[in-house]
N, C-alpha and C positions, 0 to 999 in steps of 0.2 A: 230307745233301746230298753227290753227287758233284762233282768239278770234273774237266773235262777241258777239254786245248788240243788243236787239231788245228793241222797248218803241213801245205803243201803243198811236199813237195819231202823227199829227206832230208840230213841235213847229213854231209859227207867230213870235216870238220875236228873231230877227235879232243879235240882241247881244249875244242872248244863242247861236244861230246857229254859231254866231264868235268859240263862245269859242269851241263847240264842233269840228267844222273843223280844228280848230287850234291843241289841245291836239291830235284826232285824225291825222292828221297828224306827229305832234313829236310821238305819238305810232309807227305809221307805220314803223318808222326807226329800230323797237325794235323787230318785230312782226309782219303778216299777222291780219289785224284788220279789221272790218267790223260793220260798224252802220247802223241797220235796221229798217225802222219805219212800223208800223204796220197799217196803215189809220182806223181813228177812225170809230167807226158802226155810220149807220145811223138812224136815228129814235129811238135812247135810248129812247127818252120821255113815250114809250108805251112801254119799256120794264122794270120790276125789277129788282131791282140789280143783284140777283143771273143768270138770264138770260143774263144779260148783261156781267157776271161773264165767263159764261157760253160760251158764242156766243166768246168772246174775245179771252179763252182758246182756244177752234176750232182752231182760225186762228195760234197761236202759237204753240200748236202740229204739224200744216203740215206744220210750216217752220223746223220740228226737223227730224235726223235721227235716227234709232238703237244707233248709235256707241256715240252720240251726249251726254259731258256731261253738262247737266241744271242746272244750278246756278238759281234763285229765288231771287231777292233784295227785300228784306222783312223785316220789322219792329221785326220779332219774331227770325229774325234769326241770326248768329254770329255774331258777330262784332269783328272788327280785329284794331292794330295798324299799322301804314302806313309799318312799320318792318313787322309786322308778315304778312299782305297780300303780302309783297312780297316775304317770304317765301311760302306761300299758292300757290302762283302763279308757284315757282320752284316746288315746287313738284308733282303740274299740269304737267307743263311740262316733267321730269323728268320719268311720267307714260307710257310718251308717246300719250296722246288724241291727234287725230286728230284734231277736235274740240269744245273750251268750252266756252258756249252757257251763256250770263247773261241777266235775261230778267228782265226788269221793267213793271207794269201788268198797266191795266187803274187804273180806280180813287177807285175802289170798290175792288182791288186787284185781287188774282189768286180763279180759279176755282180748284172744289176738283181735276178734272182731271189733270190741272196743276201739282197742288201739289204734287197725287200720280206719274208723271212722273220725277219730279227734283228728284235728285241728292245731294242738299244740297241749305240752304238757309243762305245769307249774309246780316246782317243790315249796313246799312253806316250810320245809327246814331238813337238815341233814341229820337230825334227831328222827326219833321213831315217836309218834304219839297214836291213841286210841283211836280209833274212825269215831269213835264218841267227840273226843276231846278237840279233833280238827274242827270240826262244826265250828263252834263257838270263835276259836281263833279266825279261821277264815273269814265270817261276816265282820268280826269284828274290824279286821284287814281291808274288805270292801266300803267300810262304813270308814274307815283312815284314810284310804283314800279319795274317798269325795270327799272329805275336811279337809284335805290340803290343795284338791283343784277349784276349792272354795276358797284357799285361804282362810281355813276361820283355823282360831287359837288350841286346835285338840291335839294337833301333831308337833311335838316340838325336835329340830334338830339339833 
C-alpha cells in the first residue's frame, strides 16, 4: 500500500517544511509515502467561497483514481487514539488498497463533490488549527502509528 497527503496551498514557513520532511522521511522507512501540494488558486478575491470550494475540489478529483481510497481530514469526522489509528491503518492495509489517499482541503474546506467521492472522514482534533500546521501533525500521526504496529519504543501509553 501507498499513502499519500495532498494540502492545498504551499507552506513559506521553513520550520513547518523541517518538520514535514523530517517525519516524512522516518515514514518512508515504514511505507511508500508521498506529500502532495496542491498550488493555491489564483485570484480567490473575485471568487466565493463555495466556488472557491468548488475550483479546489476539481483539482483534487484529477489527482484521484477508481481504485483510490479518500480519507477527508475533517473537523466532523472521526477521531481516533494514537492506538486506534494505528489500528485503522492495519486494516487499511490488511484490505489490500493499493492506495490511501488523505487530503487536507483549503481554508473553506471540501466541496460537495469532494465529499460525495471520500471514503470516510478523520478529525485530528476538535481544535481548529492552520491547513499549514495539520501537515506536520498528521505525518507525524502516520509515522506513530507504524511505531506502534512495530512495537518499537516511540509511542508510550
Amino acid at each position: 500500500m501507498q499513502i499519500k497527503l495532498i494540502g492545498i496551498g504551499k507552506t513559506d514557513n521553513q520550520s513547518i517544511n523541517s518538520l514535514i520532511e523530517e517525519y516524512a522521511k522516518r515514514l518512508n522507512f515504514y511505507i511508500k509515502f508521498e506529500f502532495e501540494v496542491i498550488p493555491d488558486l489564483k485570484n480567490t478575491k473575485s471568487l466565493s467561497e463555495s466556488l472557491q470550494k468548488e475550483k479546489e475540489g476539481e483539482l483534487i478529483l484529477k489527482k484521484l483514481t477508481n481504485s483510490d481510497e479518500l480519507i477527508l481530514l475533517d473537523e466532523r469526522g472521526k477521531s481516533y487514539s494514537s492506538m486506534d489509528f494505528s489500528a485503522y491503518l492495519q486494516k487499511k492495509m490488511n484490505w489490500g488498497l493499493k492506495q490511501l489517499i488523505f487530503v487536507i482541503g483549503g481554508p473553506y474546506g471540501f466541496s460537495e463533490a469532494v465529499y460525495a467521492r471520500a471514503n470516510g472522514k478523520i478529525s485530528i482534533s476538535k481544535m481548529t488549527f492552520s491547513h499549514q500546521m495539520i501537515r506536520p501533525f498528521f505525518i507525524e500521526q502516520l509515522y506513530r502509528g507504524f511505531t506502534i504496529l512495530r512495537n518499537e519504543p516511540y509511542h508510550h501509553e
